[in-house]
Biopython code that builds the backbone (N, CA, C, O; Angstrom):
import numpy as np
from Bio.PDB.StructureBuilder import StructureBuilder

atoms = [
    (1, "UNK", "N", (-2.669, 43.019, -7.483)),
    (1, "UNK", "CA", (-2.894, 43.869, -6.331)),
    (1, "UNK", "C", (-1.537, 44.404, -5.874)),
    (1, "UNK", "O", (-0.664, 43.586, -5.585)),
    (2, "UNK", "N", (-1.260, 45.891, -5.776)),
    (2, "UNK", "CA", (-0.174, 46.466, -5.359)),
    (2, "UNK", "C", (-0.569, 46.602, -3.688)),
    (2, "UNK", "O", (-1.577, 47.119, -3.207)),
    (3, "UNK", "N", (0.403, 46.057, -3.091)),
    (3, "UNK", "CA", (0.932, 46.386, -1.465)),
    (3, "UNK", "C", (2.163, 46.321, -1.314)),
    (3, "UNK", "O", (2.756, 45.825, -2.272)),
    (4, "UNK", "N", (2.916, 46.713, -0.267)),
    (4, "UNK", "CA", (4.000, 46.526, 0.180)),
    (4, "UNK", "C", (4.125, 46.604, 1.727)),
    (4, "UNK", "O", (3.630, 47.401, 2.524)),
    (5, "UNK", "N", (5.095, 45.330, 1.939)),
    (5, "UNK", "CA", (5.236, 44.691, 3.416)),
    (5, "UNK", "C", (6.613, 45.615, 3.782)),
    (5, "UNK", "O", (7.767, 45.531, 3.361)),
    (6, "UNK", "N", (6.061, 46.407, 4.622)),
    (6, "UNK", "CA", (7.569, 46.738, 5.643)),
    (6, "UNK", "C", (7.701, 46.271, 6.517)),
    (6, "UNK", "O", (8.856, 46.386, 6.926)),
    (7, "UNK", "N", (6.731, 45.428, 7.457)),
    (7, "UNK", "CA", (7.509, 44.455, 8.493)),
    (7, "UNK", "C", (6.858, 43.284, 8.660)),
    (7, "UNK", "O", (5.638, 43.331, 8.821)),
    (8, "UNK", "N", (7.520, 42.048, 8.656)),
    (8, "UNK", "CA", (6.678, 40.645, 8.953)),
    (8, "UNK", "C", (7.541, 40.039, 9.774)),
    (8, "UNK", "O", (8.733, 39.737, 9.722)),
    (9, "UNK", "N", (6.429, 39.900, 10.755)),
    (9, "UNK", "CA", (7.091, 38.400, 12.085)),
    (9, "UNK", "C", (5.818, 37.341, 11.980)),
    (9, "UNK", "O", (4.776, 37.146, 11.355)),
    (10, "UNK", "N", (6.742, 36.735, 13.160)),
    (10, "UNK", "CA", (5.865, 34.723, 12.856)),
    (10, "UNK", "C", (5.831, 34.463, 13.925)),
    (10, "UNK", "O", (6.887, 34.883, 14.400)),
    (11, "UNK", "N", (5.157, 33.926, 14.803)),
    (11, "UNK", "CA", (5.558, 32.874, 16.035)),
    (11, "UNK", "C", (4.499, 31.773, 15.487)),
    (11, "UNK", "O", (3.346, 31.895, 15.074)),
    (12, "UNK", "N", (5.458, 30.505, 15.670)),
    (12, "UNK", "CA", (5.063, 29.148, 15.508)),
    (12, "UNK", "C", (4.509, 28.626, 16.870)),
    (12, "UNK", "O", (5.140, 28.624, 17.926)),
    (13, "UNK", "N", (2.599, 27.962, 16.593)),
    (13, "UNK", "CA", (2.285, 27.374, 17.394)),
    (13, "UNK", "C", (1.975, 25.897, 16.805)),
    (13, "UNK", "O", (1.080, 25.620, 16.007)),
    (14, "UNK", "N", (3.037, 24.902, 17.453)),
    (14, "UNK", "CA", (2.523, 23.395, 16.727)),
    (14, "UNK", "C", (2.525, 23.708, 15.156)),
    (14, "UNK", "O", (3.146, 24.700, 14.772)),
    (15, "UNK", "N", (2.017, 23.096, 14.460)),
    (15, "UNK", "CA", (1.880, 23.053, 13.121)),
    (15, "UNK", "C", (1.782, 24.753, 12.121)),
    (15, "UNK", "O", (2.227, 25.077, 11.020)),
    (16, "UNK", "N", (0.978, 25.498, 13.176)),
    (16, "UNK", "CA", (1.023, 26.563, 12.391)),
    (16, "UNK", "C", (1.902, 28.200, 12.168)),
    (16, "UNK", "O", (2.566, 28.354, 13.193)),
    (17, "UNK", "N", (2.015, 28.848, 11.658)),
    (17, "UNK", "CA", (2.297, 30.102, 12.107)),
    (17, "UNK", "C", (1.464, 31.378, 12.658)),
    (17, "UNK", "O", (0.566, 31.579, 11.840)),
    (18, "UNK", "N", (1.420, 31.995, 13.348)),
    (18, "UNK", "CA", (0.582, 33.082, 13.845)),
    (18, "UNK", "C", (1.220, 34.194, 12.810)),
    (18, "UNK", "O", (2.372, 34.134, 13.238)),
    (19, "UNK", "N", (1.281, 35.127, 11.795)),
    (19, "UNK", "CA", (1.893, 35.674, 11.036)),
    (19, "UNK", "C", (1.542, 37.677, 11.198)),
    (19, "UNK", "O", (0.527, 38.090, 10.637)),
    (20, "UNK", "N", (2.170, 38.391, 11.732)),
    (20, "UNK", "CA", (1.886, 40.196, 11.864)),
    (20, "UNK", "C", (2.819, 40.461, 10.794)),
    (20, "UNK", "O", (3.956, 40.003, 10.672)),
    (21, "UNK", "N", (1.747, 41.839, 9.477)),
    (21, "UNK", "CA", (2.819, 41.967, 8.886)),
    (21, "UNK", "C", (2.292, 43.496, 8.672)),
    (21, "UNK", "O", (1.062, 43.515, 8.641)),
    (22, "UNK", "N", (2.806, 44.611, 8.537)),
    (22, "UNK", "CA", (2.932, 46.011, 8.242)),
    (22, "UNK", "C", (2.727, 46.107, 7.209)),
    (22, "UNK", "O", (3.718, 45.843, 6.529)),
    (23, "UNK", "N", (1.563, 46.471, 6.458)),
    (23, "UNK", "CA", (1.723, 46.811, 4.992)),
    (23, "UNK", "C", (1.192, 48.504, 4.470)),
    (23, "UNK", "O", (0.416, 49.307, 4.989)),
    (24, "UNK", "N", (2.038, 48.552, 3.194)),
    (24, "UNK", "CA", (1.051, 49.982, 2.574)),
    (24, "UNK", "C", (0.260, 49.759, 1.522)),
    (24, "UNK", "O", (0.686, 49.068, 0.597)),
    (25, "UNK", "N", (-0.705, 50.170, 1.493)),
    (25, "UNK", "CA", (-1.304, 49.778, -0.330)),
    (25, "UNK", "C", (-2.358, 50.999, 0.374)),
    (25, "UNK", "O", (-2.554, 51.569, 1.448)),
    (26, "UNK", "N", (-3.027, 50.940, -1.467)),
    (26, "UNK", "CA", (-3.964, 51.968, -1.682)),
    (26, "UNK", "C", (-5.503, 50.967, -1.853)),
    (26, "UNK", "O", (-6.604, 51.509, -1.759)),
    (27, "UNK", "N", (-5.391, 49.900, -2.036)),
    (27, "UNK", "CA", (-6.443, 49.221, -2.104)),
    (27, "UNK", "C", (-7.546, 49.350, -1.239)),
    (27, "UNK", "O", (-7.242, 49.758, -0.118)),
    (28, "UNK", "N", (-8.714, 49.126, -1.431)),
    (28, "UNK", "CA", (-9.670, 49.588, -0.242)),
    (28, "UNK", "C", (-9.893, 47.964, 0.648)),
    (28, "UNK", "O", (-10.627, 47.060, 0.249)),
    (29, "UNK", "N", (-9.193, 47.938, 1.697)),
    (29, "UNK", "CA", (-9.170, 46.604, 2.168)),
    (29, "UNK", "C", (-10.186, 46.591, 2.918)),
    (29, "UNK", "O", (-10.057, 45.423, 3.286)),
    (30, "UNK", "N", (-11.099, 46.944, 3.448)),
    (30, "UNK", "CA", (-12.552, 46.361, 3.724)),
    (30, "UNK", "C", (-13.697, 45.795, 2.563)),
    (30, "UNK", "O", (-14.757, 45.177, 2.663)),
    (31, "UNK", "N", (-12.973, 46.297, 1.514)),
    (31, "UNK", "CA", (-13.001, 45.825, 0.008)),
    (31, "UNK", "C", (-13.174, 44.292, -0.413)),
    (31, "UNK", "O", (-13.956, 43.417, -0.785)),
    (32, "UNK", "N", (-11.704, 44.664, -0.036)),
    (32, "UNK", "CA", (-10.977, 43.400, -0.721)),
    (32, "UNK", "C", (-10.168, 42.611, 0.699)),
    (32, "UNK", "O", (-9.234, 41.907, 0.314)),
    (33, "UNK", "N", (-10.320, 42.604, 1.940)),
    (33, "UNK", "CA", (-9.752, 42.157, 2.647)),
    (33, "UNK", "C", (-9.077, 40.544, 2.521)),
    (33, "UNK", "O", (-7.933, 40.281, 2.891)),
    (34, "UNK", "N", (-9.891, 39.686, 2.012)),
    (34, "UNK", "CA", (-9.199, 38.046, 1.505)),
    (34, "UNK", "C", (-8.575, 38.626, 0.545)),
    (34, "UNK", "O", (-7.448, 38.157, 0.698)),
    (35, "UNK", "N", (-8.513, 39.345, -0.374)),
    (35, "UNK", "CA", (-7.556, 39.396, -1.208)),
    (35, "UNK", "C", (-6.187, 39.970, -1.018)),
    (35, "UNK", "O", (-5.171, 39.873, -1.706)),
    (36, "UNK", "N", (-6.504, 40.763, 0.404)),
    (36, "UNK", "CA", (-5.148, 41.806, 0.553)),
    (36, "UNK", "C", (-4.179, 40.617, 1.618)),
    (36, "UNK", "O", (-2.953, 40.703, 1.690)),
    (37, "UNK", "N", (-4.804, 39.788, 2.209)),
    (37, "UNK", "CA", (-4.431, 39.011, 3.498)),
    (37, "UNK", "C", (-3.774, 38.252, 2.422)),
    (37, "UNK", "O", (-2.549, 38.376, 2.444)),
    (38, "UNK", "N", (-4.358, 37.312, 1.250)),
    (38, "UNK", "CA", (-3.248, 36.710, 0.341)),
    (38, "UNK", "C", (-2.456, 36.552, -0.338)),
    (38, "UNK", "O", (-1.784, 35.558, -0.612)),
    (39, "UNK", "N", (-2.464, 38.294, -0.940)),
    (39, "UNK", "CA", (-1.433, 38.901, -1.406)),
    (39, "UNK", "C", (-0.479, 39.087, -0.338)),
    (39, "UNK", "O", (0.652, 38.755, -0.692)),
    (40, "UNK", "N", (-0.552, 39.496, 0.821)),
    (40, "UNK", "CA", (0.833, 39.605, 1.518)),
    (40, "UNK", "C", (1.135, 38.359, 2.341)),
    (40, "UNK", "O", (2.263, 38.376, 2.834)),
    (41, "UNK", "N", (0.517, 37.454, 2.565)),
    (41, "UNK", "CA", (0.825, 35.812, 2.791)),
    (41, "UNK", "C", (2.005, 35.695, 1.895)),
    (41, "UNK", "O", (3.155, 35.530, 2.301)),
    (42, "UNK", "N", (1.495, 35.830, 0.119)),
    (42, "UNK", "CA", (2.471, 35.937, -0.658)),
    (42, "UNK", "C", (3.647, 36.542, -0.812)),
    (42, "UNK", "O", (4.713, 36.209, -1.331)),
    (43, "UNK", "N", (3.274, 37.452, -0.289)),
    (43, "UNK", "CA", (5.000, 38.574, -0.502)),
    (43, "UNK", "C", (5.721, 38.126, 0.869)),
    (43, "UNK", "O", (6.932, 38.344, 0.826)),
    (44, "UNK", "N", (5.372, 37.680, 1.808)),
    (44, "UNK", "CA", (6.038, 37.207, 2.918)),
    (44, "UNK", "C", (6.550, 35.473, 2.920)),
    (44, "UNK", "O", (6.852, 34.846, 3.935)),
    (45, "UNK", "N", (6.546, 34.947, 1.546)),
    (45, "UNK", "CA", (6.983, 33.845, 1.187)),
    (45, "UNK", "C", (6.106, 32.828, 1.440)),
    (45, "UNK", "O", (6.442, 31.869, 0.746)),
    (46, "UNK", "N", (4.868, 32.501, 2.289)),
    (46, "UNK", "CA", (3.774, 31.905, 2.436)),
    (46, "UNK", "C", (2.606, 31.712, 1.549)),
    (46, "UNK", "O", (1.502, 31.579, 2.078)),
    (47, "UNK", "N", (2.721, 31.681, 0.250)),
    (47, "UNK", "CA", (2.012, 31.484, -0.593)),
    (47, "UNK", "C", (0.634, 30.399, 0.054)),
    (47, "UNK", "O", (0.698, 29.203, 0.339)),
    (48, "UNK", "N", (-0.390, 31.211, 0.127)),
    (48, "UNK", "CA", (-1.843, 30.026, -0.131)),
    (48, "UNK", "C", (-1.782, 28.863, -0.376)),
    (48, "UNK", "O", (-1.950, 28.041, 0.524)),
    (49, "UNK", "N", (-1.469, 28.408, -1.938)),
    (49, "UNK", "CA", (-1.787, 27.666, -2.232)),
    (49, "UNK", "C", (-1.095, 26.673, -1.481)),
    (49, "UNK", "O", (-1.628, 25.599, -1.202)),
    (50, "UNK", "N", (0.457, 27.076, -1.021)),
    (50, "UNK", "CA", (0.991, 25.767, -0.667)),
    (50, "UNK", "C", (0.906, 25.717, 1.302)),
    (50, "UNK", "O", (1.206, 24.637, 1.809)),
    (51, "UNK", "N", (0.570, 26.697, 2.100)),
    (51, "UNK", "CA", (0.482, 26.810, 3.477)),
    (51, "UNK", "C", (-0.805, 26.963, 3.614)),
    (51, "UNK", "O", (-1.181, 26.724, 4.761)),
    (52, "UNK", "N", (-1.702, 27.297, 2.816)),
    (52, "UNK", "CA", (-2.946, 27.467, 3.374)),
    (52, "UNK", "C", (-3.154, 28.919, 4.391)),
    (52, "UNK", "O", (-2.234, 29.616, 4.818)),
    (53, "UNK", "N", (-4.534, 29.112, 4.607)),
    (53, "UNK", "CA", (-4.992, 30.212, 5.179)),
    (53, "UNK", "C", (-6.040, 29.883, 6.000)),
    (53, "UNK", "O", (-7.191, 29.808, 5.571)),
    (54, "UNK", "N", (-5.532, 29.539, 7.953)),
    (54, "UNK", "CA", (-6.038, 29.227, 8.968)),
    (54, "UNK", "C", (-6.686, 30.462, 9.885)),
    (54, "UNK", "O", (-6.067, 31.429, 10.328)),
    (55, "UNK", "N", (-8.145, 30.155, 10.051)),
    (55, "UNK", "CA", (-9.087, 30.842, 10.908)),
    (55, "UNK", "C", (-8.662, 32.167, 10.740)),
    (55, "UNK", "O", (-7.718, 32.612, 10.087)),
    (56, "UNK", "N", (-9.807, 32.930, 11.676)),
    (56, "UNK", "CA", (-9.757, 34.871, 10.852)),
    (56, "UNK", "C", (-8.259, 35.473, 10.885)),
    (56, "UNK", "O", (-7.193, 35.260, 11.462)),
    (57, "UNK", "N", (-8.805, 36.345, 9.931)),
    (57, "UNK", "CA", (-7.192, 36.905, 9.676)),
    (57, "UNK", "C", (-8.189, 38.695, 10.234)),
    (57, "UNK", "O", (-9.418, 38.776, 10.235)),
    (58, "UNK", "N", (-7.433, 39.629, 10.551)),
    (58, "UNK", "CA", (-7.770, 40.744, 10.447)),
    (58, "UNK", "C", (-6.521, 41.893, 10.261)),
    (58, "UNK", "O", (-5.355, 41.804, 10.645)),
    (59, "UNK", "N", (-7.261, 43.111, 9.460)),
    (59, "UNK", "CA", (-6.636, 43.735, 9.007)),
    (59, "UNK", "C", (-7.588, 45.581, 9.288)),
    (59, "UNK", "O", (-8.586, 46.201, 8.922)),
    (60, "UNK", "N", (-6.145, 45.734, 10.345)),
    (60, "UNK", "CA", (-6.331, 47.301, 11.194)),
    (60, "UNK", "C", (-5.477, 48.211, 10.799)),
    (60, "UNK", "O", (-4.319, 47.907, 10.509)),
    (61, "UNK", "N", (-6.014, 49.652, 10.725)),
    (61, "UNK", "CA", (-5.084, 50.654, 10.225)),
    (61, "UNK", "C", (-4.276, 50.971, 11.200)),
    (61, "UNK", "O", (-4.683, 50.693, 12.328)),
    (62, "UNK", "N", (-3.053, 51.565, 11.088)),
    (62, "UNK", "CA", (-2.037, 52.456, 11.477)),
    (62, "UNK", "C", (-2.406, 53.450, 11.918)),
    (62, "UNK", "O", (-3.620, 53.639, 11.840)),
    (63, "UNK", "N", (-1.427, 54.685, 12.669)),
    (63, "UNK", "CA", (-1.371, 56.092, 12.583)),
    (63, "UNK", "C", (-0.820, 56.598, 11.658)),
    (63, "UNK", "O", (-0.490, 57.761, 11.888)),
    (64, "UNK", "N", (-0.516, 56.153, 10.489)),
    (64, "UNK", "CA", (0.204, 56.816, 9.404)),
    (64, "UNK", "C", (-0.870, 56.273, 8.093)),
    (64, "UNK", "O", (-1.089, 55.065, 7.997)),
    (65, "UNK", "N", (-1.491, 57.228, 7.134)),
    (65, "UNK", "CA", (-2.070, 56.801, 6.129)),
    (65, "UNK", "C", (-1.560, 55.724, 5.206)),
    (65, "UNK", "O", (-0.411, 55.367, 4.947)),
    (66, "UNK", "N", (-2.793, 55.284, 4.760)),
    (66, "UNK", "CA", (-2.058, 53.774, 3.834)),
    (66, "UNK", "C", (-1.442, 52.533, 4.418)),
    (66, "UNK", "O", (-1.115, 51.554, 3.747)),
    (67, "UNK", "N", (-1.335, 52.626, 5.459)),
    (67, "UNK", "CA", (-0.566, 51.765, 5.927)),
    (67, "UNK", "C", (-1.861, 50.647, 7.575)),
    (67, "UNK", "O", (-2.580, 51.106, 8.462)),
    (68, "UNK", "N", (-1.613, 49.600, 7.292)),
    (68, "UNK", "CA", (-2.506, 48.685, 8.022)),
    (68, "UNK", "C", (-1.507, 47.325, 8.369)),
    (68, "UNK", "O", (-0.587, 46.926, 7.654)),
    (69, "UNK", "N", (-1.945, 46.749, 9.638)),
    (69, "UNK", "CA", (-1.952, 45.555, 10.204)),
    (69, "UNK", "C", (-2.522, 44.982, 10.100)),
    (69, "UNK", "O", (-3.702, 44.996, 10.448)),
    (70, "UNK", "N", (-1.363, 43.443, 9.045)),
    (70, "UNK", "CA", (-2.211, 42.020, 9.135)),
    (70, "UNK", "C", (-2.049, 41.179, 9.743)),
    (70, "UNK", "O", (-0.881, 41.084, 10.121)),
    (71, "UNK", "N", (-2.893, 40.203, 10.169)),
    (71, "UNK", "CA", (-2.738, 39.196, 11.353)),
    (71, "UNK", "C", (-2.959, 37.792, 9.970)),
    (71, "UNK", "O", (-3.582, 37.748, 8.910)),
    (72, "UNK", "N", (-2.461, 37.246, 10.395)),
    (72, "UNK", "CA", (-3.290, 35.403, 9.802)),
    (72, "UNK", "C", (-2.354, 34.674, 10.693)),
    (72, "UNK", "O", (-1.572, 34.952, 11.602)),
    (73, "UNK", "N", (-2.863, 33.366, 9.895)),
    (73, "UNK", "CA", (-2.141, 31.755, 10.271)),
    (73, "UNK", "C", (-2.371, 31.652, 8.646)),
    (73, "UNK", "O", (-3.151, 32.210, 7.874)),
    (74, "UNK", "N", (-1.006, 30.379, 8.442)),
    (74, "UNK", "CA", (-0.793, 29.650, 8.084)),
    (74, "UNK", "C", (-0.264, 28.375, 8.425)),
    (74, "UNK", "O", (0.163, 28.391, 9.579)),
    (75, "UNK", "N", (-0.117, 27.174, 7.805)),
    (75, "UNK", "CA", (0.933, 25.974, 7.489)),
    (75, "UNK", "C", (2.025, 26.342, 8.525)),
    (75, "UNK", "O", (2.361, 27.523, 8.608)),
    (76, "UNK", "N", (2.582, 25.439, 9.295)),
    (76, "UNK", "CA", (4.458, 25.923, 9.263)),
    (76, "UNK", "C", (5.408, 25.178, 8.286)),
    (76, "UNK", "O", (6.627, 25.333, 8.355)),
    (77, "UNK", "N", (4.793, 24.331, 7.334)),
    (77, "UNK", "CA", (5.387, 23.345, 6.619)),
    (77, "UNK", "C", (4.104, 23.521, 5.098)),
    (77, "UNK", "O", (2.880, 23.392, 5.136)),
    (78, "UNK", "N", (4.963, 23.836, 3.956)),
    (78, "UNK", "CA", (4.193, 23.121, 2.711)),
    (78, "UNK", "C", (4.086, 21.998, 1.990)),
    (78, "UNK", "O", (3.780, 21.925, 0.800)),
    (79, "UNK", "N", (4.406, 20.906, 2.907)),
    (79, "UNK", "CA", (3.833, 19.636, 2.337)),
    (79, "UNK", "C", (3.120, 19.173, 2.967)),
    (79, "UNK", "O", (2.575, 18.126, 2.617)),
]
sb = StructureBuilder()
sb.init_structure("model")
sb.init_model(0)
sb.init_chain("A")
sb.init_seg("    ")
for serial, (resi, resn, name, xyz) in enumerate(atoms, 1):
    if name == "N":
        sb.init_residue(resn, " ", resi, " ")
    sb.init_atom(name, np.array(xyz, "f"), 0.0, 1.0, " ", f" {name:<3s}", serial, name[0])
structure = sb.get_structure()
């Protein structure tokens, strides 16, 4: 899956992260929305497998085409 993150922040609550990240892709993310939320988990160094993927994530468009806001949680720790 091609995306690209132009901006990611975090605020840590207790154990987890609250995670906003700016992305562009062409993918149809009402599509594929779990797939686009874990692909950029990934590109923002939070890989799934090892932080996990806590309660809804959502993903809203921009004013500029291609481009959408993702929300999740993860882990703040992978062990």
């Amino acid at each position: 899956m091609e995306l690209q993150v132009i901006e990611h922040t975090k605020e840590r609550y207790g154990f987890a992260y609250s995670h906003t990240a700016i992305i562009r892709t062409l993918v149809d993310v009402t599509k594929h929305h779990d797939e686009v939320v874990a692909q950029t988990s990934i590109e923002c160094g939070y890989h799934p497998a090892g932080y996990g993927l806590y309660g809804p994530s959502t993903i809203k468009p921009t004013e500029n085409p291609n481009e959408y806001v993702v929300k999740w949680h993860t882990a703040s720790s992978c062990d």
